[in-house]
C-alpha positions, -999 to 999 in steps of 0.1 A, spaced: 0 0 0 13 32 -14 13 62 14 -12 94 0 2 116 -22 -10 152 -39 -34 148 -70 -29 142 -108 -60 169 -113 -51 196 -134 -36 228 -116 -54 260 -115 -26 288 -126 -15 310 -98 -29 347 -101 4 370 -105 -1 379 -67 4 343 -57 30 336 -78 50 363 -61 40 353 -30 51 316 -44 82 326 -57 92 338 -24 82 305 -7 102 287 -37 134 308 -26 130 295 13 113 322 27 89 314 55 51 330 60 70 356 87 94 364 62 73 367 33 48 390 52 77 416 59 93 417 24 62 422 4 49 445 32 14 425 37 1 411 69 6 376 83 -30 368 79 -29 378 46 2 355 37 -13 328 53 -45 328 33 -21 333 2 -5 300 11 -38 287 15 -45 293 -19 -15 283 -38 -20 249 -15 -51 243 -30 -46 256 -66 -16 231 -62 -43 206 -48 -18 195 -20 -36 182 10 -49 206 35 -23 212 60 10 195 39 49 208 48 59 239 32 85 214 12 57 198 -5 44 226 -18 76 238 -33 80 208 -49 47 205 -64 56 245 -77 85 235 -96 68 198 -108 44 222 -119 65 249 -134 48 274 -114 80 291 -101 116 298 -114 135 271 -109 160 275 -84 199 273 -97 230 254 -76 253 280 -59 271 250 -53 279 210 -67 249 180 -54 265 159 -31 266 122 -33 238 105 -20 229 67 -12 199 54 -32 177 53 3 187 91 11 175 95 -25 140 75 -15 141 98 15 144 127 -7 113 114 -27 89 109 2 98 144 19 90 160 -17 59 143 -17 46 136 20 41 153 49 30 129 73 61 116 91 45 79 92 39 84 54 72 94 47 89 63 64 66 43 46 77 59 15 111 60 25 111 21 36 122 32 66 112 21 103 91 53 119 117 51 147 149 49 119 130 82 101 142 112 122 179 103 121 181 94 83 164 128 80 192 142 105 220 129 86 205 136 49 199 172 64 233 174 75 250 157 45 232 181 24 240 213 45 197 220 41 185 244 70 153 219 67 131 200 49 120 230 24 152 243 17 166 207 11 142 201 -14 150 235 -33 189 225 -31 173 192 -44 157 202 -72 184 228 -84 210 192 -79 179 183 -108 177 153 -79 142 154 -83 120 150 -111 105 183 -125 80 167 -145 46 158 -126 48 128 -145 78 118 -139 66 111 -103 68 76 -89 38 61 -73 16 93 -78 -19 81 -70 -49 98 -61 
């Protein structure tokens, strides 16, 4: 049994105010920091985030790390570029990769993973570490500038509904 993962439906185009707000979320920015650099209110990124969420028909309530990585599957964003070379990574740190991408659940992303649940949060630790990624979201931008993860939405493995 395959863990739950974001929809094939079709994606409803971000307006240009969400894409901006999107961008910044696709360059590691968190709701705080997007609120103070484009000058709106919290509550008014939040709902913004809301939005591209469900445009992006992630589930309600998924990481901010699937939801970058469904905006550059989807082409929704600029692509981010490497400042710096991918480092080598073991085919099950690659899985790992995958299932953070994709899941937000931490039982979902073991199961993904093939990991134990208990095993989860120290391969995370050390793929965090032997990435130098602040967290989940910015590992998956340094993933997908690395082009460690597919930026096709077809391209997905094990996309079901």
């Amino acid at each position: 049994m395959n863990p739950p993962v974001t929809t094939k439906a079709p994606i409803t185009p971000l307006t240009p105010t969400l894409r901006r707000v999107a961008q910044h979320l696709a360059n590691g920015l968190s709701a705080q920091e997007i609120a103070t650099q484009t000058v709106l209110s919290p509550v008014t990124i939040r709902q913004y985030l809301r939005d591209i969420r469900e445009s992006l028909h992630c589930p309600p309530r998924c990481k901010p790390a699937v939801i970058v990585h469904r905006l550059f599957t989807t082409q929704q964003v600029a692509s981010p570029t490497a400042d710096r070379p991918a480092p080598s990574l073991t085919p099950e740190q690659r899985l790992l990769l995958g299932a953070i991408a994709e899941h937000s659940d931490p039982r979902d992303i073991a199961v993904a993973a093939k990991l134990a649940p208990a095993d989860q949060r120290a391969a995370l630790d050390q793929l965090l570490a032997d990435t130098d990624a602040r967290d989940t979201t910015h590992l998956v931008i340094l993933a997908h500038s690395w082009k460690l993860l597919p930026t096709d939405t077809t391209a997905r493995s094990g996309a079901s509904q």
